[in-house]
N, C-alpha and C positions, 0 to 999 in steps of 0.2 A: 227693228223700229225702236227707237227711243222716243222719250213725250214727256215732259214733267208733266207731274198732276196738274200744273194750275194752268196750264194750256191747252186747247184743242188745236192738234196739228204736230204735224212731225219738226222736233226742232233739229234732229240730231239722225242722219241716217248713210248709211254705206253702199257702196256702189265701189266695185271693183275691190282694189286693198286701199282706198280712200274713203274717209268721212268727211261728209256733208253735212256743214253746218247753215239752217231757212232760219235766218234771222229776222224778214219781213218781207210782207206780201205786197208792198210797194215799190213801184218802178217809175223814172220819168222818158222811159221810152213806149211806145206801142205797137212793139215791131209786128210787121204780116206774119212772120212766122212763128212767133209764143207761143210754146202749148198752153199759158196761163188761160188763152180765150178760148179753149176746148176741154180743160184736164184739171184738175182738183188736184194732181202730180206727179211723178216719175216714181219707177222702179214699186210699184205696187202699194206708193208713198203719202197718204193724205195730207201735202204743205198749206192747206189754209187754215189758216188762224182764226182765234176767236180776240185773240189780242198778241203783242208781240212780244219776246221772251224776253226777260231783264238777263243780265251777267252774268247772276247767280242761277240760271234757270238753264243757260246756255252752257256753263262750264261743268253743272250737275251731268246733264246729259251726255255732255264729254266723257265724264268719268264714266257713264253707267255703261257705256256704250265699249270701254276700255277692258271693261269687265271681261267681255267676249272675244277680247284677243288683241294686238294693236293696228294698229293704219300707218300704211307708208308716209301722208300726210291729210292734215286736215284743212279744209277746202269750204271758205266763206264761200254759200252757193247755194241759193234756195229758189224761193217761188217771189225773189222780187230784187232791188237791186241794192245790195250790204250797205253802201256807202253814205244808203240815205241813214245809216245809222252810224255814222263813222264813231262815234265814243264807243260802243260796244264790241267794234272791228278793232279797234284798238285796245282796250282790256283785254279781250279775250285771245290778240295775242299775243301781250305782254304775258298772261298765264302761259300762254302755250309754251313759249320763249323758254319760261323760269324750268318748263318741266322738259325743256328739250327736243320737243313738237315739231316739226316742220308742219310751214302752215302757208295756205297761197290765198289770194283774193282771186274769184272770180268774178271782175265787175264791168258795165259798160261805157267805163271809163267817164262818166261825169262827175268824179267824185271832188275834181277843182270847183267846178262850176255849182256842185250843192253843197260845198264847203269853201266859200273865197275869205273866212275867214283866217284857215287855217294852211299851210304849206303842205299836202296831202302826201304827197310821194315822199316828202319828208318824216313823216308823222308814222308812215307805214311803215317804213326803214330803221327807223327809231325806237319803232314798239317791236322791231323783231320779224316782221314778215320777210317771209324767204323768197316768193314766186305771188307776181302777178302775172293775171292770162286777161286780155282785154277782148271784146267784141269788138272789131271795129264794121264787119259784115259790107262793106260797101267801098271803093277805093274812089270817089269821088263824093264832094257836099251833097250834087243832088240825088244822087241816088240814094245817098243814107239817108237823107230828109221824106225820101220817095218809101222807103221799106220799114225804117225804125221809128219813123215817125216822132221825134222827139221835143221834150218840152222847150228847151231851148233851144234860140237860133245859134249858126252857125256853131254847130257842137261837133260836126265833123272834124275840124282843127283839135279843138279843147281835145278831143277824145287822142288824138293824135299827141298831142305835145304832153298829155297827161302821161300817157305810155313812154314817150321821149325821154320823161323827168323821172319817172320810176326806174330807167334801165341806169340814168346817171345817179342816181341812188344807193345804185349794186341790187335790187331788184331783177331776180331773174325773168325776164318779160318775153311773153309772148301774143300775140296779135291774133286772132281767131275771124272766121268769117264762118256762116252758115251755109251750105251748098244750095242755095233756094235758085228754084229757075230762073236765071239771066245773070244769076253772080257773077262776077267778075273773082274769081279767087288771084287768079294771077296777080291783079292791080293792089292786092291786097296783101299779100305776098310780099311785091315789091316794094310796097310801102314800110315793112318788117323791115327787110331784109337794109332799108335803106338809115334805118336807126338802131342798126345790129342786133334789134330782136331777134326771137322765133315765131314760127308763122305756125296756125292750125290748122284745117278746114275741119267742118263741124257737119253732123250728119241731117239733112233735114228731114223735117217730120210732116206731111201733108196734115193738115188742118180735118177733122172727123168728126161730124154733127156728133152732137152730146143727146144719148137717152134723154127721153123727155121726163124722164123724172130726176134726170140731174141738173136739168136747166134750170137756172136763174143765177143772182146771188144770193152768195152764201151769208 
């Protein structure tokens, strides 16, 4: 576990021969199946914050965390969704870049839609990221409106065409669905396959009331 002092919560931690970088504990989806509304975090990981890590709090961690050996790559992917920070997904990996890093977004693809100022797929190709993996969890609008519950309308598409723009990019792209009862992995698959992505399935986790002395917020 990595932590700068001036944080509560894991900014920087590893799973598998990858490092995981929880940039922020917000999301504009609410999908059924998040462990965020049951779990504090993954892999024996406390991800919530008491505030969210600057640059310099993120690439410290990197390093301390480097100390201990290196990572295949490092992997925007915490307890919320990166993009809603895109300048700090982008610095950090411009840094990565400079030091040679391989480095992937894990996001749920709204990252047009919470940045239409900026050309995102662009941005990300630019600053050096190697590999994005998108959520898309559903191969039709309404069932992704139905499970991910999202803040904007018809994001179904966006989330598509944002992965569409990333693979024309030279972004190594792949597509991910969650195995939740009634998936449709196949239709989601085909959707991949049909904008010469990669496709994932992803393992689902049943939802598990929380000790009653870890309920509420935090």
């Amino acid at each position: 576990m990595i932590t700068p002092p001036a944080a509560a919560g894991t900014v920087a931690y590893r799973a598998g021969d990858s490092l995981y970088l929880n940039i922020t504990n917000r999301c504009c989806c609410d999908c059924d199946f998040c462990i965020r509304a049951w779990a504090d975090g993954v892999f024996g990981e406390d991800l919530r914050f008491d505030h969210e890590p600057d640059v310099e709090e993120v690439t410290r961690a990197i390093e301390v965390a480097f100390m201990d050996g290196p990572a295949k790559e490092v992997v925007f992917c915490g307890f919320g969704e990166p993009t809603l920070r895109l300048d700090v997904v982008l610095s950090v990996t411009e840094w990565l870049r400079l030091r040679r890093i391989r480095s992937r977004l894990d996001t749920n693809g709204h990252g047009q839609l919470l940045n239409p100022e900026v050309d995102v797929p662009a941005a990300l190709a630019a600053a050096g990221l190697d590999a994005v993996t998108v959520s898309l969890n559903a191969a039709t609008p309404e069932e992704y409106d139905r499970v991910c519950r999202p803040v904007f309308s018809k994001s179904h598409r966006a989330v598509i065409r944002f992965a569409e723009q990333c693979g024309a990019h030279g972004l190594e792209t792949t597509l991910t669905a969650v195995d939740y009862p009634g998936a449709d992995l196949p239709g989601v698959a085909d959707i991949a396959a049909a904008m010469g992505a990669g496709f994932r399935a992803r393992a689902y986790a049943p939802p598990r009331p929380r000790p009653a002395a870890e309920k509420g917020d935090r």
